[in-house]
Backbone bond lengths (Angstrom), bond angles and torsions (degrees), N, CA, C in turn:
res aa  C-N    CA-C-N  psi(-1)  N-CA   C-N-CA  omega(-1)  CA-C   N-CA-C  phi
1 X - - - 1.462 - - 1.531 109.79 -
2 X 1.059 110.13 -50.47 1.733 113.58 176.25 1.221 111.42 -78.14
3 X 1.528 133.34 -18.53 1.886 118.66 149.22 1.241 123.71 -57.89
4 X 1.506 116.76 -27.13 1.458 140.71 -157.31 1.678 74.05 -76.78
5 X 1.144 109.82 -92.51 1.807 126.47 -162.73 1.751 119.20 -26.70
6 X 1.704 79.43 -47.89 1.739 93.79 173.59 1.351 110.95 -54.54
7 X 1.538 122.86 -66.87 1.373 115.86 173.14 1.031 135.82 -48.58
8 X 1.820 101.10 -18.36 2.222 98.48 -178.12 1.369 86.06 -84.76
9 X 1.502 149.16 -43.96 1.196 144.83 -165.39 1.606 95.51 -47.05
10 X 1.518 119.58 -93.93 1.345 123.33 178.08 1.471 110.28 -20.95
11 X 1.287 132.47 -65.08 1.364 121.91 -179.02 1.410 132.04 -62.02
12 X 1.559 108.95 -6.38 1.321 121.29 168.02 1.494 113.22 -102.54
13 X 1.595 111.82 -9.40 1.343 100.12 162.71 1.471 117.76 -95.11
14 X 1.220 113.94 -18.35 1.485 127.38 -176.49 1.896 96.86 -61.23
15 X 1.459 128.31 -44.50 1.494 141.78 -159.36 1.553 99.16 -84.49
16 X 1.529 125.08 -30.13 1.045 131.11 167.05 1.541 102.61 -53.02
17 X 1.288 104.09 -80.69 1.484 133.64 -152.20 2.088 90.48 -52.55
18 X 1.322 112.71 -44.28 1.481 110.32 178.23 1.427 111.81 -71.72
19 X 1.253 122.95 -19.63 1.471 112.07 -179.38 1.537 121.71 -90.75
20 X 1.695 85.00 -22.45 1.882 98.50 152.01 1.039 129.89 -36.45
21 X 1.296 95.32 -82.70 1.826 114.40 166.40 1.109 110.79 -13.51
22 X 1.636 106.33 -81.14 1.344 121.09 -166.50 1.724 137.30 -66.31
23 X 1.814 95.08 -23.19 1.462 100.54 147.82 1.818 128.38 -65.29
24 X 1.414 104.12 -39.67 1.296 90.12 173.37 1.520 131.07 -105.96
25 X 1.713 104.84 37.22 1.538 121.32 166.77 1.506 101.20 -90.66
26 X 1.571 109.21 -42.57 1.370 128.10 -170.45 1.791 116.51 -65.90
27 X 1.172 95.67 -38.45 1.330 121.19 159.51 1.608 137.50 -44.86
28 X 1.734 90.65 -65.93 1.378 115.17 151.81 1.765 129.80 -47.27
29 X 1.189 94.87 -66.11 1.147 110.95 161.64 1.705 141.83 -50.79
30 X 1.390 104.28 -32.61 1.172 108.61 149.63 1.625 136.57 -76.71
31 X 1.566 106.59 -18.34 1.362 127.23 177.43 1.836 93.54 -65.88
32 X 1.357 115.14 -63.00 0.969 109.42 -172.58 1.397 126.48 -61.18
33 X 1.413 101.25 -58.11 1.912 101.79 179.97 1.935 96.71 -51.66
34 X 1.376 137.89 -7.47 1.730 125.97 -168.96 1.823 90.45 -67.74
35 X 1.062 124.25 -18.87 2.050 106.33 -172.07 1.491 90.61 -123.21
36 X 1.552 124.27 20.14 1.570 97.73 -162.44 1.974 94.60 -95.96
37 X 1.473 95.24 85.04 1.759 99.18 -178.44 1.431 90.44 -121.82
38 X 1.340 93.26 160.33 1.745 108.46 151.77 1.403 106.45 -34.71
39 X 1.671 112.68 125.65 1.190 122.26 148.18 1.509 138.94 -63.69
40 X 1.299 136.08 134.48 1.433 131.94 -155.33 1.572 106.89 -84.66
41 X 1.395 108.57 -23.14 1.560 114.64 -153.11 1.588 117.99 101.79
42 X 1.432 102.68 -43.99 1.344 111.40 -149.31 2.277 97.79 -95.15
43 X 1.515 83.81 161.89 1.465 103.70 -173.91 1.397 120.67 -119.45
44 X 0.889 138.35 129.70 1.556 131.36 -170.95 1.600 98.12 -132.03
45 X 1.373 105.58 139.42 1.564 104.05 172.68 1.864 97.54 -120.88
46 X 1.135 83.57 132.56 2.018 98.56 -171.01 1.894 95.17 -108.42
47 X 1.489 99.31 114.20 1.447 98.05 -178.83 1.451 108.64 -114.37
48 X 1.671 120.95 125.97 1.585 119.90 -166.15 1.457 92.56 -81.62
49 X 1.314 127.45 95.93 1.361 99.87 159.52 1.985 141.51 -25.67
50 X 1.126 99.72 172.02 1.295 104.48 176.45 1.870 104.66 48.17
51 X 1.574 97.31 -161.67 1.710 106.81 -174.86 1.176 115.17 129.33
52 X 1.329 114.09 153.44 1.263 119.50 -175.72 1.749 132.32 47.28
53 X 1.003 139.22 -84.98 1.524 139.49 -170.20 1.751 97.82 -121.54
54 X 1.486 111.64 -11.98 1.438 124.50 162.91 0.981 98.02 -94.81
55 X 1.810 113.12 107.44 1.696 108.05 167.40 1.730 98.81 -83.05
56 X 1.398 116.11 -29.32 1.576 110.63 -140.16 1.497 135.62 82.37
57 X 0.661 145.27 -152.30 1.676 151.49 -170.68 1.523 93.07 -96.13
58 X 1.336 117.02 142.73 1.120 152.48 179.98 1.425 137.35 -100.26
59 X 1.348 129.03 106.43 1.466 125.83 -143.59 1.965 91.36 -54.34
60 X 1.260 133.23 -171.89 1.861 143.52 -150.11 2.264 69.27 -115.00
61 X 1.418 85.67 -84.70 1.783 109.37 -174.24 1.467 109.37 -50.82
62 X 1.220 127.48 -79.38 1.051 125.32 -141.30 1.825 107.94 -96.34
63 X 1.395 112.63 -5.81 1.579 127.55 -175.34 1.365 114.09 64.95
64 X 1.682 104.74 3.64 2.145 103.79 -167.07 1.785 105.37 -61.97
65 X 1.239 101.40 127.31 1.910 99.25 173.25 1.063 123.90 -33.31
66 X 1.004 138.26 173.05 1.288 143.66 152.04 1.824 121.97 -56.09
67 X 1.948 75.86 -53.56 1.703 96.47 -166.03 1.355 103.20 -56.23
68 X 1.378 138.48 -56.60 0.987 155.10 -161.83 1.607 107.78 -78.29
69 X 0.953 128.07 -4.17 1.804 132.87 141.90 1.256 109.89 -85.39
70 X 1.309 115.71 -42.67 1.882 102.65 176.65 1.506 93.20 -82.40
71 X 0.892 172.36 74.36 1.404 162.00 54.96 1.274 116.16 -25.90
72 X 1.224 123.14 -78.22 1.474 164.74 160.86 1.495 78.89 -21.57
73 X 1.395 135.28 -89.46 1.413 133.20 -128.91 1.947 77.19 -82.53
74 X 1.023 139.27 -58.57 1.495 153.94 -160.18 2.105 98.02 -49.69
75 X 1.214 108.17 -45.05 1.473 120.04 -177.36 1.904 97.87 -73.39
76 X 1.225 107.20 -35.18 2.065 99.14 -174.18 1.506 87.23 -82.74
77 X 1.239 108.91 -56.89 1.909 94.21 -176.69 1.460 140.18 -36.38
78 X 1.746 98.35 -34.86 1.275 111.07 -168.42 1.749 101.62 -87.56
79 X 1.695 108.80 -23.28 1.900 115.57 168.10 2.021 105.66 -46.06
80 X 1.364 90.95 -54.39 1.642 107.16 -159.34 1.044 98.49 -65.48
81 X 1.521 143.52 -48.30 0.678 141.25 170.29 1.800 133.49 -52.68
82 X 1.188 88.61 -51.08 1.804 93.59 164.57 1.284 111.43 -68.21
83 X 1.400 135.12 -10.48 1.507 119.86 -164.70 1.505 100.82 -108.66
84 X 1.274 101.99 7.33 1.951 112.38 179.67 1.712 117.49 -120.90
85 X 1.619 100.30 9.54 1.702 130.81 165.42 1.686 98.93 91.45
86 X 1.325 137.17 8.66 1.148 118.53 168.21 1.755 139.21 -72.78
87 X 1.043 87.36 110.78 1.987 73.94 179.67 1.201 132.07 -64.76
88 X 1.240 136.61 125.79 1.446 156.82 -133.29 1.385 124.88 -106.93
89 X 1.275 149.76 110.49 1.842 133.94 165.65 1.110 96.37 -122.37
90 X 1.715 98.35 133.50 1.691 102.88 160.31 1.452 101.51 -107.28
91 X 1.736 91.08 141.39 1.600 92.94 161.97 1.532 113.97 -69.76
92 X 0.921 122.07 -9.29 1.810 127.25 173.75 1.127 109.38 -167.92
93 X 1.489 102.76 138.10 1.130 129.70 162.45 1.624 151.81 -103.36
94 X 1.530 100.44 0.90 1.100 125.42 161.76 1.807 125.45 -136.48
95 X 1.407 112.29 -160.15 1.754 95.34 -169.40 1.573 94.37 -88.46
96 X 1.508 110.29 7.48 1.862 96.21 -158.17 1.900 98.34 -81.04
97 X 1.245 126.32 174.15 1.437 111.05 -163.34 1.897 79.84 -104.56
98 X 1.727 110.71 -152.81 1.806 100.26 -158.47 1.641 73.19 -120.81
99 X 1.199 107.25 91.33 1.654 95.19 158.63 1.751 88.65 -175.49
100 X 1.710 109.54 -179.76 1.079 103.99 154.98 1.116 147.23 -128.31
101 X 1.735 159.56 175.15 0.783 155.68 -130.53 1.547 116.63 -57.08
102 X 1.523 99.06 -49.49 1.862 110.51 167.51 0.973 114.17 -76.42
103 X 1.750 135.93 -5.31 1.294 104.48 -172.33 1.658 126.76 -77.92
104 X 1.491 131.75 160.11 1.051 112.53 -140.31 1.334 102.82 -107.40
105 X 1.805 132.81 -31.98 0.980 163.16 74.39 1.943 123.57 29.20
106 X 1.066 99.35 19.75 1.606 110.81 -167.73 1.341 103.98 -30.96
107 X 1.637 109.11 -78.84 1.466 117.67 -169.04 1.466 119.13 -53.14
108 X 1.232 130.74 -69.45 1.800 125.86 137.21 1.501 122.62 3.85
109 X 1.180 115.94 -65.18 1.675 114.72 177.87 1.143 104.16 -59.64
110 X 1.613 114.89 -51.88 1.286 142.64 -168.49 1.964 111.20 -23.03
111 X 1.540 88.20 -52.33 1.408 124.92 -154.03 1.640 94.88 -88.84
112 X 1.195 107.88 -49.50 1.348 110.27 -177.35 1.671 102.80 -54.24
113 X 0.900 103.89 -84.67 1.596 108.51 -161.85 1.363 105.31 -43.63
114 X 1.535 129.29 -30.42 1.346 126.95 171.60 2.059 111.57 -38.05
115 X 1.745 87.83 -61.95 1.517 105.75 162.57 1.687 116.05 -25.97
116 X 1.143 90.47 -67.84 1.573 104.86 175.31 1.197 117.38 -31.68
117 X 0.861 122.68 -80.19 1.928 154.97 -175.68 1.521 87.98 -40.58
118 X 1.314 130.44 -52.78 1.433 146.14 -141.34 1.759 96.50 -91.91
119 X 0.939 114.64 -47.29 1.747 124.36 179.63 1.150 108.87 -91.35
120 X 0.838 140.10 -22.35 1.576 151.39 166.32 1.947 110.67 -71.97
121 X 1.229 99.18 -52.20 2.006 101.15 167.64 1.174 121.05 -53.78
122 X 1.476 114.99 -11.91 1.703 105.09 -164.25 1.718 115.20 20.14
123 X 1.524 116.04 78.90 0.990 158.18 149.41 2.023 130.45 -24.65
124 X 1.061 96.92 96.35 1.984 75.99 151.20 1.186 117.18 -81.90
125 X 1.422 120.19 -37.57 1.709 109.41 -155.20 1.317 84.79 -139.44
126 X 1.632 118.55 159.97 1.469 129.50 154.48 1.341 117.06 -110.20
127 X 1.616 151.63 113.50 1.100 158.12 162.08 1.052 125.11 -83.07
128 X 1.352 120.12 87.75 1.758 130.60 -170.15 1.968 91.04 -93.42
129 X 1.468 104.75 126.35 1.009 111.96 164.86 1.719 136.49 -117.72
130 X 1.211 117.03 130.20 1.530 118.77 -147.87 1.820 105.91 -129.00
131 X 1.235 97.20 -174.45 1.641 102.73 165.28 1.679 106.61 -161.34
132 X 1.194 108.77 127.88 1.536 117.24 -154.54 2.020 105.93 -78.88
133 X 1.199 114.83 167.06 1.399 135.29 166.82 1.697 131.25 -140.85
134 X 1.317 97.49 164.07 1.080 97.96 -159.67 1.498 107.90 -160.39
135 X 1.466 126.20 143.14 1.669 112.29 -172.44 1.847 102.41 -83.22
136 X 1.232 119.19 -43.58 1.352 113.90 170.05 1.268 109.68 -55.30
137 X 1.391 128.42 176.01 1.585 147.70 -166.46 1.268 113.49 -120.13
138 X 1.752 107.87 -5.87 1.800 115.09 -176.84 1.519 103.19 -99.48
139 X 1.031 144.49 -6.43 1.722 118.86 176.81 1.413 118.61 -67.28
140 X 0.976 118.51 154.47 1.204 128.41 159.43 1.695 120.24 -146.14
141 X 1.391 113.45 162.78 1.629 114.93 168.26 1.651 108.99 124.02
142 X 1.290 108.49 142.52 1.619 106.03 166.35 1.323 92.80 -71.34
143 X 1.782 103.24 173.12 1.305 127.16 167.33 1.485 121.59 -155.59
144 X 1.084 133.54 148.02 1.413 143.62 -145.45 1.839 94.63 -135.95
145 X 1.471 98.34 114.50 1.673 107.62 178.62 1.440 106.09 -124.58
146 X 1.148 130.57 140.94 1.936 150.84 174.60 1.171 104.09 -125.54
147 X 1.231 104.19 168.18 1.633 108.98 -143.74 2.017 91.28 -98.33
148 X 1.045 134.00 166.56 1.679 128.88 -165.28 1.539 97.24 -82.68
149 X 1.576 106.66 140.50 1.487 105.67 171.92 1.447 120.75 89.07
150 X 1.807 92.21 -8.84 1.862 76.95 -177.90 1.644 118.21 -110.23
151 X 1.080 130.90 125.37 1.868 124.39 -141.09 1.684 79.89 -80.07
152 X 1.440 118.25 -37.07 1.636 120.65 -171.99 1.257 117.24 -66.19
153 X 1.391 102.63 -9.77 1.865 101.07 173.31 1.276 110.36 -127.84
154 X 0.889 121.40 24.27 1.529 143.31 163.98 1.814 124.26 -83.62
155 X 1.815 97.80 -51.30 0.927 134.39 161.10 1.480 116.21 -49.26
156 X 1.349 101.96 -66.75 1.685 116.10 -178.13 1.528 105.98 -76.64
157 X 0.765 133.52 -17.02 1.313 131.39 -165.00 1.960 101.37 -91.22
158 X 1.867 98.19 -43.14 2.073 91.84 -176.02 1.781 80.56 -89.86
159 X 1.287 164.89 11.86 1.267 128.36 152.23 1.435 110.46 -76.20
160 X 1.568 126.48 -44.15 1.648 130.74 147.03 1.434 96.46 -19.86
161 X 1.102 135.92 -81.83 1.761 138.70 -113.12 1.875 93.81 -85.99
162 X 1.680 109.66 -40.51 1.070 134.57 171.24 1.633 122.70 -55.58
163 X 1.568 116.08 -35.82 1.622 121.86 147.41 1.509 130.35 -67.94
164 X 1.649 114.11 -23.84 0.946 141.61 153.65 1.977 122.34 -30.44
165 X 1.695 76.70 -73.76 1.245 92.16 -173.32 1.776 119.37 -70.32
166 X 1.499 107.86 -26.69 1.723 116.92 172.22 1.429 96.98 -66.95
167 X 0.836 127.42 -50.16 1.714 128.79 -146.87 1.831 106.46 -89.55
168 X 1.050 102.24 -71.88 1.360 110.10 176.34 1.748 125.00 -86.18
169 X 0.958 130.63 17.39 1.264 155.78 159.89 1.390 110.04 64.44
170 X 1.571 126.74 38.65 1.093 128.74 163.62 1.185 128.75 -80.04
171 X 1.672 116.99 153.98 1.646 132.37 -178.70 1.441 101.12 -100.40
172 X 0.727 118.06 -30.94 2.073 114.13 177.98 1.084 115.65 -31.42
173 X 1.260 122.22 165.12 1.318 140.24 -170.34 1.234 89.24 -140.14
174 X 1.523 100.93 147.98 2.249 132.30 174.03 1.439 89.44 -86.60
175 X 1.598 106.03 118.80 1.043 119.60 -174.54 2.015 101.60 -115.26
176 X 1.166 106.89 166.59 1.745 108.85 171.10 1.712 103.43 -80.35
177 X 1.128 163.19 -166.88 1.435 169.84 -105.46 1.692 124.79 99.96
178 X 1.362 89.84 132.56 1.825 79.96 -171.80 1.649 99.63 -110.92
179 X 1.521 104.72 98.80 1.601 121.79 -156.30 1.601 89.81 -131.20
180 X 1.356 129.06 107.95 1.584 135.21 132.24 1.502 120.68 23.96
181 X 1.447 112.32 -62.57 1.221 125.82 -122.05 2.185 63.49 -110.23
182 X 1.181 132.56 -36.12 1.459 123.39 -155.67 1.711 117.82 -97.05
183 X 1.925 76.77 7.74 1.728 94.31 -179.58 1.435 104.62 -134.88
184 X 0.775 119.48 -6.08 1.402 110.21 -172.24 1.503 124.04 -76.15
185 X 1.387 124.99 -9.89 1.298 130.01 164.87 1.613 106.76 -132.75
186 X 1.165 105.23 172.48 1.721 109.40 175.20 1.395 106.81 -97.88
187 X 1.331 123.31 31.15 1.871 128.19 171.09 1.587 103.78 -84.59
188 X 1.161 146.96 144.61 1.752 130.55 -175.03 1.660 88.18 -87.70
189 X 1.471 93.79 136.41 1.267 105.82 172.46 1.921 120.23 -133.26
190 X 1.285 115.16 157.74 0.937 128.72 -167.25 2.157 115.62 -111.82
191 X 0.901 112.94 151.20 1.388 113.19 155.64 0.955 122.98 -160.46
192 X 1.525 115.06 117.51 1.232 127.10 -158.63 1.565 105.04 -114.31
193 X 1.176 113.78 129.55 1.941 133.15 -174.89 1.588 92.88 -95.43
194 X 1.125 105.28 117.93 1.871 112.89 178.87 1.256 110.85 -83.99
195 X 1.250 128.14 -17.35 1.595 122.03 -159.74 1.396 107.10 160.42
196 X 1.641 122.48 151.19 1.290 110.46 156.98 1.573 129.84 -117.20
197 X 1.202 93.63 149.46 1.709 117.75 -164.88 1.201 97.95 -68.30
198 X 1.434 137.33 -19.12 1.637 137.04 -160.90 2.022 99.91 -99.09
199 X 1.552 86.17 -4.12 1.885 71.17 178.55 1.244 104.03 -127.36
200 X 1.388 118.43 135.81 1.426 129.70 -160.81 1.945 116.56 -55.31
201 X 1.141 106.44 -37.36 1.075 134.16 -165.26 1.885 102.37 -74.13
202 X 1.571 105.71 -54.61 1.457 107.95 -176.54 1.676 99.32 -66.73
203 X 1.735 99.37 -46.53 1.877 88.47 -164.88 1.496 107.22 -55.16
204 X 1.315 135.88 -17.45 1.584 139.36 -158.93 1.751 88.59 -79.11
205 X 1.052 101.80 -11.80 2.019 88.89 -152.73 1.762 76.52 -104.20
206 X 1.382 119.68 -44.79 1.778 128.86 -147.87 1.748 100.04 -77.67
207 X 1.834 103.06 -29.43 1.945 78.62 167.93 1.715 121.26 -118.77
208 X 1.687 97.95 44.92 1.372 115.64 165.31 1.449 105.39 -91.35
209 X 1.440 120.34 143.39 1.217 123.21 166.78 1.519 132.32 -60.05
210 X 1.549 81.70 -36.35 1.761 92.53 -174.92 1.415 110.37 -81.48
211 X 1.356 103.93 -2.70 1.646 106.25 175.62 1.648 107.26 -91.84
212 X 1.171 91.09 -36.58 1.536 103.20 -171.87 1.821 106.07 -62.14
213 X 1.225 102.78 -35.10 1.691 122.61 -173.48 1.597 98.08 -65.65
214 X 1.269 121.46 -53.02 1.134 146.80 -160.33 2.203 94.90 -58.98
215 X 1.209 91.89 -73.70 1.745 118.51 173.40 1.494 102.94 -37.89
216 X 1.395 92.89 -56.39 2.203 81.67 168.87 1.375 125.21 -54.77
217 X 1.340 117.61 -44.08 1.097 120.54 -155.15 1.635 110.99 -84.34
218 X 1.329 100.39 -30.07 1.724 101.64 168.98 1.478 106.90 -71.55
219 X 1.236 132.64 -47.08 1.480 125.74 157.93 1.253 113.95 -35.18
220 X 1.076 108.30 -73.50 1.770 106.14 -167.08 1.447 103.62 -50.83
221 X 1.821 128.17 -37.96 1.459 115.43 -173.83 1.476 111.93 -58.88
222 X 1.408 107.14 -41.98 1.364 106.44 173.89 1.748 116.45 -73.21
223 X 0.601 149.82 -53.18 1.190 121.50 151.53 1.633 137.20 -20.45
224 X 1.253 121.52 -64.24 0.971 127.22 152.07 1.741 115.69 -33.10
225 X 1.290 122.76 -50.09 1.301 108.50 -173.75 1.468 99.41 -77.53
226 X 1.971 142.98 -32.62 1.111 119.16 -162.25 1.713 96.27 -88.57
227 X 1.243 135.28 21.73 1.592 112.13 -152.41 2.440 67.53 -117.51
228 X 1.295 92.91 -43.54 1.409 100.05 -161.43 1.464 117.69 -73.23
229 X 1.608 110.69 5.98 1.440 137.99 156.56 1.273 128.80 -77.57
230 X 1.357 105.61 -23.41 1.553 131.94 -151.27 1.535 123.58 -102.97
């Protein structure tokens, strides 16, 4: 009776131990075949604003960072994007900002190495991602900013502003902005403000996921339509 038992034991750990395996080949395997599409050619670098000791603007209600919504929306963008063959760089990938603990100069380094990341991708597009403010409590709307002077990000910026406006039901206009991040290399770059955190109403929608999911995906369409123009 107790050889009997011993052997169903072993054979029920042996069926374990194989279905192991095989869940996490299946697993694996599906991780991998999720981007295995035609490649586009093209490269997009998706930059989460803010990070680390830079939270950014601060939800009115709920106090959620900024940074940590452009993360969030920057991590679904960079999915959609890979699953439609584009190759991807984030300037960050977590909430920590790009420098380190001693440095003294945070925001500066901060910026630099962003640079880095950015000249280093050899680039079509740059996607700086943000969440807007305001001292009143009434704005609302994404918005789409290019760097001043450039007719090519002007361009790219109202076909952006124009997916914007179908999808997420904004009145804004793609304005020029004198932002760091939209000059700092010669790649055309974009920065797009998703919403603002200062009005009760947008932050309710800005630290939902499915909103946040939502915010990628009209980005990424627009993208997709200016890269697939190009």
């Amino acid at each position: 009776m107790f050889i009997l038992m011993k052997k169903r034991n072993i054979l029920i750990g042996l069926l374990v131990v194989a279905l192991t395996v095989g869940l996490c080949f299946a697993v694996t395997a599906t991780a991998t075949s999720a981007y295995s599409v035609p490649k586009t050619g093209r490269t997009v670098v998706i930059d989460a604003g803010h990070g680390g000791a830079d939270g950014g603007v601060v939800g009115v209600h709920t106090s959620v960072k900024e940074s940590d919504v452009n993360l969030a929306i920057a991590r679904s963008l960079k999915h959609f994007l890979k699953t439609k063959g584009y190759d991807v760089v984030m300037t960050r990938t977590t909430t920590d900002g790009l420098y380190g603990m001693t440095t003294k100069n945070k925001k500066l380094k901060d910026m630099q190495e962003r640079k880095k990341v950015i000249e280093n991708a050899d680039a079509d597009l740059v996607v700086s991602v943000h969440c807007n403010s305001y001292p009143r409590h009434d704005q609302t709307g994404a918005q789409v900013f290019y760097a001043p002077g450039s007719e090519t990000g002007k361009q790219n910026a109202e076909r952006m502003q124009s997916v914007l406006k179908a999808t997420l039901d904004t009145e804004r206009k793609a304005m020029s902005g004198d932002y760091f991040i939209l000059q700092c290399s010669a790649t055309p770059s974009l920065l797009v403000e998703c919403g603002f955190l200062t009005t009760p109403s947008e932050e309710k929608l800005l630290v939902s996921a499915a909103y946040q999911e939502k915010v990628a995906y009209a980005i990424f369409t627009g993208i997709h339509a200016i890269l697939s123009d190009g």
